[in-house]
N, C-alpha and C positions, 0 to 999 in steps of 0.2 A: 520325407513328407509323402503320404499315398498320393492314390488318384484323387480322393475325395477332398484330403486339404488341396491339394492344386489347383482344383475347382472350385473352391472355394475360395483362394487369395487371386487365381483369376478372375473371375467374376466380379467380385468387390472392386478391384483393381480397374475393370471394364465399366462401372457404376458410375465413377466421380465425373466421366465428362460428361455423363447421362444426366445424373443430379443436376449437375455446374450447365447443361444447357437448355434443361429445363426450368431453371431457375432465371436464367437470361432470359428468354423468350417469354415469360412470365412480366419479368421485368420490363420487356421493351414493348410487349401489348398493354400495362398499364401505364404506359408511357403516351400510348395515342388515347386513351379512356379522355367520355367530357367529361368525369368526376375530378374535379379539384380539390387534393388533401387539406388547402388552404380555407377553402369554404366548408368543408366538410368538419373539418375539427373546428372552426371557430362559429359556424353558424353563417347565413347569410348578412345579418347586421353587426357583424365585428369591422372593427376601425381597418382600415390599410394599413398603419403600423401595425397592430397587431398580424395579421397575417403575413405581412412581411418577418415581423418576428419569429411567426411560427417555421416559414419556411426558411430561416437561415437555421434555424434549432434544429432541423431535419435535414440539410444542403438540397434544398427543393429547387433550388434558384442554381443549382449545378449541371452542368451536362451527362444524360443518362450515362456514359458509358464509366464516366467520375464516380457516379452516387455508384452503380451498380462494382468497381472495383473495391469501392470502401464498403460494399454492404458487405464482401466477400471476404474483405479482412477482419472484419466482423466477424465473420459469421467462423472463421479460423479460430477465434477466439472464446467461441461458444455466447456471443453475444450477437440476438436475431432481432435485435434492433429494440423500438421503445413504439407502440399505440398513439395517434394522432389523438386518443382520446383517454385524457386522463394522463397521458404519460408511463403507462400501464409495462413492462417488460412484455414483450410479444412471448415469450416462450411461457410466461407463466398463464396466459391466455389460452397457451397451445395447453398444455397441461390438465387446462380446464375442461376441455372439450375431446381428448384424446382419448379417452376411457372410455366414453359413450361411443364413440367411434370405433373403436376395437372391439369391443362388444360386440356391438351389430355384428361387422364383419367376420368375425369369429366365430358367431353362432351361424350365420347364414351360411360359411362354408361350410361346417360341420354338417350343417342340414342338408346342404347340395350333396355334400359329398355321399351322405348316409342314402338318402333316396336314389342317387345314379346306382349306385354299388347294389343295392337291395334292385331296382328295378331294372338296371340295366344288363343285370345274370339271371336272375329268372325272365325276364324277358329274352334273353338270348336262349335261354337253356330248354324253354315250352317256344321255341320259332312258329311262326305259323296255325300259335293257339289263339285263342277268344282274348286271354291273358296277354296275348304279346301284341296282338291287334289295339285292344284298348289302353295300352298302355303308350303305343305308337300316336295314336289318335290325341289323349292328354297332356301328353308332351309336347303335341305338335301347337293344340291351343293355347299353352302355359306360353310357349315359345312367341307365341304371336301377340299376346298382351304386354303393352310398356309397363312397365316397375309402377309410376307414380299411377298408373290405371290400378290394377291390380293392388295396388296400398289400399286405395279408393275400395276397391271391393271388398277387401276384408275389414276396412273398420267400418260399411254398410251394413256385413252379415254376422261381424264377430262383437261390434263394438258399441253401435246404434240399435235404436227401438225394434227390436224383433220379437217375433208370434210368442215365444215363451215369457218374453219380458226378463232374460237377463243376461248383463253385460258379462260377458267371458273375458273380453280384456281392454285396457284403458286405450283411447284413441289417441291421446295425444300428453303422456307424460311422463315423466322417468324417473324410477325411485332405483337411487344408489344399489348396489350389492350388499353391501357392510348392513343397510339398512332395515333393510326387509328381503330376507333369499325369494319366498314366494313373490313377492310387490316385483320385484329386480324380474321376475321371469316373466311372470306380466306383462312388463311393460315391453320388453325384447324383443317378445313370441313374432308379433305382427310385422313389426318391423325388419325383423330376421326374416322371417317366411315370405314377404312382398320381395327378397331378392332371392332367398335360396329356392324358391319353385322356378323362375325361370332358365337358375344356372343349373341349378338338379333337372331338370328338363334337358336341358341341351346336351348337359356331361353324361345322362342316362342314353339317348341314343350313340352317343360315343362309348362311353362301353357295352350294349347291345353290339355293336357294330365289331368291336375287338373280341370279345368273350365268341361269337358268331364265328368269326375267322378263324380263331384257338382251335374251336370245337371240329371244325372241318380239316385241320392239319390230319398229317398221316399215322403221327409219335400217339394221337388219341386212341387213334383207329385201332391200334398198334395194342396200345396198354386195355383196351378192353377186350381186344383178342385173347390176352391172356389169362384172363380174370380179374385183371383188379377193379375193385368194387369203384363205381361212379364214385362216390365221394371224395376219396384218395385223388382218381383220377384231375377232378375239377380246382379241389382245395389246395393240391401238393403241384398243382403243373398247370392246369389251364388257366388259373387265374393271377397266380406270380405271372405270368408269360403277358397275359392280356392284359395286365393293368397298368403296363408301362406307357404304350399312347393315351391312357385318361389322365395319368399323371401329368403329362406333359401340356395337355389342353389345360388340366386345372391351376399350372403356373398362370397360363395364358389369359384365363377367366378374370384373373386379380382386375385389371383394369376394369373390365364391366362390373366388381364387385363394390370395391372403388368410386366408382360412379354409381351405381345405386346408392350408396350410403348416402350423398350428397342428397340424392332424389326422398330417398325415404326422411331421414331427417327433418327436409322440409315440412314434408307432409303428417311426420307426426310430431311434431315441431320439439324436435329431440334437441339440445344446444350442445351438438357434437362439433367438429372439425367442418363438418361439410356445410352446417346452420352457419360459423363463423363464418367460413369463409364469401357462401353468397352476400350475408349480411355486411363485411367487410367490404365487398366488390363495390357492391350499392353506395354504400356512405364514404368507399373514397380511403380505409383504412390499409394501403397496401402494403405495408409492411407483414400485416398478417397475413394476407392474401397469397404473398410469398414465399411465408415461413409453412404456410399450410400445403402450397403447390411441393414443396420440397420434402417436407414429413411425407406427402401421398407417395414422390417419388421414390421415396427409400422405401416405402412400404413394394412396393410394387414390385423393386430390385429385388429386395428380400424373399419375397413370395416367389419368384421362379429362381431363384437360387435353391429354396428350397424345395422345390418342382426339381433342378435338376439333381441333388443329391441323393433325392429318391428315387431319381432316373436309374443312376450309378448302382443303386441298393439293390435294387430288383432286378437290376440287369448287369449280372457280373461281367460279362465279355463289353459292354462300353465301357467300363470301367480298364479292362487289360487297354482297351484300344487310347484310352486318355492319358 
C-alpha cells in the first residue's frame, strides 16, 4: 500500500471517534433542549396516553446514555431511526434534502476555488499594482460581510425590483437538475455565490501570500537568470510549489462552507439538509437533527481527507516522509 493509501485508511480510521463524538454531543445537547418529542409529534391537545405511547415507541422514557447506545446499534445496521412525524424513515428524509445540499456546496467551492486561484496569482504576480491594491481592498470587504448579509444583498440587487426591471435570478426556489439545466443554475447561482465570495476572498489572500513567497525564492531568481521564459517559470514551478498551503486551508474552509449552507438555505428557503435540520431543531424532531449532525460530520472528514491527498500530490517529498 503507498503513502496515499495509508492516508487514506488512516484518516478514515481517525474519523469514527470524530463522527461517534460528534454524534454524542448532539445527542446529549438535545437532551437539555425545552422542545418535547412528545408534544411535538402529537400536538399540544393530544391525550397522555397517547403521548406516553409515543414515547415508549421511540424509548423516550429511557436514560440518554440507553437511547443513545441503541441509536448506535442502529445506526450499525444502516437504520437512522424513524421521524416523530409521520413515522417517516429519517434517511429517506436525509435523501430528500442532500442533493440541494451538495449542490450549493459544490458549486460555492468550485467558485471560491476558481476566484482565489485567478485573483490570488495575478494579484501576487502585479505586487504593488492598482490591481493587486484593489483586489486587497475587495477581499478585505467580502471578508467582513456575514453570509446571511450578503444573501440579503444579492437577492436586493439580482433578484428584486431594479432600475431595468428584470429578474436575473429566482430569490427563493429550487428547480431540480434533471428538470430544467438552465432553471437548476438559476436557482444555485445566488445561493452558491453568498458563500463562495467570502471563502474565495479569504483563500485569495492565502494564495497572494504563497504565490508572493514562491516568487521571492532563489530557484526563481535562478530559472530566469537563465532564460527561461515567465510562463514555464510560474506554470511548471512556482505554482505546483505555492498551492500546497491553499490546499490545506481549503480542507480547512469545509466547516465555514458547511455552515453557510445551513445560512443560505434558510434565506433562500432551499429545503436542503441545513432547512431540515433548523426546522427539525424547532419542532423537537431529533432524530433527524442527528442523522444530519453526522451526514455534516462525514462530509467535513471527507473534505480534508481530500485536502490532504492533494497535499501528498503536489508535494512529493511529504509523501517519502509519510
Amino acid at each position: 500500500m503507498g503513502a496515499v493509501g495509508r492516508l487514506v485508511l488512516q484518516r478514515l480510521l481517525q474519523s469514527l471517534p470524530v463522527i461517534i463524538g460528534i454524534t454524542f454531543y448532539v445527542f446529549v445537547m438535545l437532551e437539555f433542549s425545552p422542545v418535547d418529542a412528545r408534544y411535538a409529534g402529537l400536538g399540544l391537545y393530544a391525550s397522555d396516553e397517547a403521548r406516553e405511547q409515543l414515547a415508549e415507541e421511540f424509548g423516550l422514557n429511557d436514560p440518554v446514555l440507553i437511547r443513545y447506545g441503541r441509536y448506535l446499534g442502529d445506526l450499525a445496521s444502516g437504520d437512522f431511526g424513524l421521524s416523530v412525524y409521520g413515522d417517516r424513515p429519517v434517511l429517506a428524509i436525509l435523501g430528500e434534502g442532500i442533493g440541494i445540499s451538495l449542490s450549493v456546496a459544490g458549486i460555492s467551492l468550485f467558485l471560491a476555488t476558481l476566484i482565489a486561484f485567478v485573483l490570488g496569482v495575478s494579484s501576487a504576480y502585479f505586487a504593488g499594482s492598482w490591481w493587486d491594491s484593489s483586489i486587497r481592498a475587495v477581499t478585505l470587504g467580502v471578508l467582513s460581510m456575514p453570509i446571511f448579509w450578503l444573501a440579503l444583498l444579492l437577492i436586493l440587487t439580482f433578484s428584486l425590483a431594479n432600475p431595468i426591471g428584470f429578474t436575473w435570478f429566482p430569490a427563493g426556489s429550487w428547480v431540480p437538475f434533471g428538470e430544467d439545466k438552465i432553471g437548476w443554475l438559476r436557482s444555485i447561482t445566488l445561493p452558491s455565490l453568498s458563500i463562495a465570495l467570502p471563502v474565495g476572498g479569504f483563500l485569495t489572500r492565502v494564495v497572494r501570500s504563497s504565490v508572493l513567497d514562491e516568487l521571492e525564492k532563489d530557484y526563481v531568481r535562478t530559472a530566469r537568470g537563465i532564460g527561461l521564459r515567465e510562463r514555464v517559470i510560474v506554470r511548471k514551478n512556482v505554482l505546483r510549489n505555492a498551492l500546497v498551503a491553499p490546499l490545506t486551508v481549503l480542507g480547512l474552509q469545509a466547516g465555514y462552507i458547511l455552515g453557510g449552507v445551513v445560512l443560505v438555505e434558510r434565506v433562500f428557503n432551499l429545503r436542503g439538509l441545513g432547512w431540515k435540520m433548523i426546522d427539525s431543531a424547532t419542532t423537537g424532531d431529533f432524530n433527524i437533527v442527528t442523522g444530519i449532525a453526522m451526514v455534516g460530520a462525514l462530509m467535513f472528514v471527507l473534505s480534508n481527507l481530500a485536502a490532504d491527498v492533494a497535499f501528498l500530490i503536489f508535494k512529493p517529498s511529504a509523501r517519502e516522509n509519510s
